[in-house]
N, C-alpha and C positions, 0 to 999 in steps of 0.2 A: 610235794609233787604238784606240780604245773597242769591241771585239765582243764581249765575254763579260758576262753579266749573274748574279750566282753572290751570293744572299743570305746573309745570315751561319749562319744556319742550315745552310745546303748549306755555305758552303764550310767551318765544322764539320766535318761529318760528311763530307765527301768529303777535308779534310785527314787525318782519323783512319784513313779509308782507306787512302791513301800511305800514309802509316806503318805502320798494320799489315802493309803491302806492303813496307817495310825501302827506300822509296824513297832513293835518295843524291841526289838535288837534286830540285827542284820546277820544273823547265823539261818543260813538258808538249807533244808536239804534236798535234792534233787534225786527222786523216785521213780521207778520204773514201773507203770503200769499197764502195762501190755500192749498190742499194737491193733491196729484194724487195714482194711485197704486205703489210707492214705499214707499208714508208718507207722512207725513205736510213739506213743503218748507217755509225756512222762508230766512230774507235780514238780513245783518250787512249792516246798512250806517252811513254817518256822521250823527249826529242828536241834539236835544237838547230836556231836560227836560219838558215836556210838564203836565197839569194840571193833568191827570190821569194816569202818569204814575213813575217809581222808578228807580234808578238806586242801581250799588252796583259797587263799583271800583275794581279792581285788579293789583293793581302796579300802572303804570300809567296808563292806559287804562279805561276808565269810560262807562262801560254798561247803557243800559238805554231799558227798557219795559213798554209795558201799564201794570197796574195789572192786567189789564183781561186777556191778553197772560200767565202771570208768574201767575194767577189762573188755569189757563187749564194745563200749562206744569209743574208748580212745580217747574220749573228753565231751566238752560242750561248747558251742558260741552261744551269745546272745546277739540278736541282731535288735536293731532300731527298726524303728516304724520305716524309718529312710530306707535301711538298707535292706529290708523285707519288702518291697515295692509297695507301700504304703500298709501294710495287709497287719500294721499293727507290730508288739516286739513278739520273738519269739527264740525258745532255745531248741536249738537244733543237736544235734550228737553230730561227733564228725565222722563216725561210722553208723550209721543207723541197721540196725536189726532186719531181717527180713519180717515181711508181715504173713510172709507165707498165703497169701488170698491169694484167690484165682478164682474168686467165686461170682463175680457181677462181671459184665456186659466190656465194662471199662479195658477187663484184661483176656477175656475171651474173642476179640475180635481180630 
């Protein structure tokens, strides 16, 4: 199954990363760690294929989720530094979670 969308640009520059990171394989897992008032935070770590979860490769790099996560979000991008307006890579969900906050100024007004 098809969830990660990671242009050649990003996966450039997010491969270069590994590496400057001394990564030893490119099996990544992408983890849900709960959200605050900017959105859902989630982890890339090293990982491996576990009973309920899927992965989908891109080059060399082998993504890996539970389906429950790639049920909630629908998937993931990677963006480049470029195409995050300079603000660095980042992986976004193409459905993001609610964060459920209402609690600062930000969404109170």
């Amino acid at each position: 199954m098809k969830f990660m969308k990671v242009s050649d640009e990003a996966y450039h520059e997010f491969k270069n990363f590994l590496d400057s990171c001394n990564m030893q394989n490119y099996n990544l897992k992408i983890s849900y760690l709960g959200t605050n008032c900017s959105g859902p935070m989630f982890n890339i770590d090293a990982g491996k294929l576990g009973d309920d979860d899927i992965s989908d490769k891109v080059k060399d790099i082998n993504f890996i989720a539970s389906k429950e996560i790639i049920d909630v979000c629908g998937g993931f991008s990677i963006l480049s530094s470029n195409e995050n307006r300079g603000k660095g890579l980042e992986l976004k969900p193409f459905t993001a979670p609610p964060s459920g906050c209402n609690g600062c100024s930000k969404y109170n007004a």
